[in-house]
N, C-alpha and C positions, 0 to 999 in steps of 0.2 A: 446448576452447573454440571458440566459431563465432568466424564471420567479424564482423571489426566492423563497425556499422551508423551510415551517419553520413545524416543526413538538410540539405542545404543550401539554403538559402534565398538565392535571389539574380535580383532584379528583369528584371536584361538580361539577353537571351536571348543575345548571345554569348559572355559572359563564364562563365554556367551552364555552356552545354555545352561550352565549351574547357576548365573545370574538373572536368566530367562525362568528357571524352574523355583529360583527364590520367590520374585514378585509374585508369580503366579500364584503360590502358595499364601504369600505373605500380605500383597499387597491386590486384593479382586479388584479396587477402584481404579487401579493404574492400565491401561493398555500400553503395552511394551513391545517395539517391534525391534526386533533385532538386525544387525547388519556387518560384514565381516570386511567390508571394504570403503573406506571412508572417499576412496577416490571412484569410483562409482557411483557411491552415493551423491558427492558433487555433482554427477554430471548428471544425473536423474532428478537435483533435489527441487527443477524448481518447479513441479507440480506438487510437491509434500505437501500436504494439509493438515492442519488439523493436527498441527504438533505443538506441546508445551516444552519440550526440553530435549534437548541432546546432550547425551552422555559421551563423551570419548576417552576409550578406554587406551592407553599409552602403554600401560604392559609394565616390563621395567625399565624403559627410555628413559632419559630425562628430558623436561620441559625443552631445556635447551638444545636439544639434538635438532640439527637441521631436516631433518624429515620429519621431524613431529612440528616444527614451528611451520613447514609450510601445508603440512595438513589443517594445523587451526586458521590460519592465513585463509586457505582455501573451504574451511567448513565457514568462517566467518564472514568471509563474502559473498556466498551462495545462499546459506541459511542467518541473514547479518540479523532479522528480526526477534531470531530463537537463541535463549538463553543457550550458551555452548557450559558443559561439566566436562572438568577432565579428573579421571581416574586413575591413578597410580598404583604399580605393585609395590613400589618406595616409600617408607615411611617418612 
């Protein structure tokens, strides 16, 4: 079995790479690509290969905000095969 493949979605650029510099550190099996715009990523996703998981990071949004529901709408239809994670700054 290869390495898993998680591909992350998350707006702030600090927050990304403090969570890109975690794995890296933390986790050598995972490859982690990162990405700061989930509506881009839709429109490029359907050559993605070779992905175990998407992470999407919401920030402090809640689930119910209508621009977060039609980002998962639209990562769920594009990437429908791949397990979608959603990440909250909310407890």
């Amino acid at each position: 079995m290869g390495r898993l493949s998680i591909v992350l979605i998350e707006r702030r650029a600090m927050p990304r790479q403090s969570l890109a510099a975690w794995f890296q550190h933390h986790c050598q099996e995972v490859r982690l690509v990162t990405h700061p715009d989930p509506a881009e990523l839709c429109r490029r996703a359907r050559p993605i290969r070779d992905v175990d998981i998407v992470i999407f990071s919401i920030g402090w949004a809640a689930v119910t905000d209508g621009e977060v529901l039609q980002t998962i709408e639209r990562l769920r239809h594009v990437l429908a095969e791949l397990p979608l994670v959603l990440m909250s700054d909310r407890e």
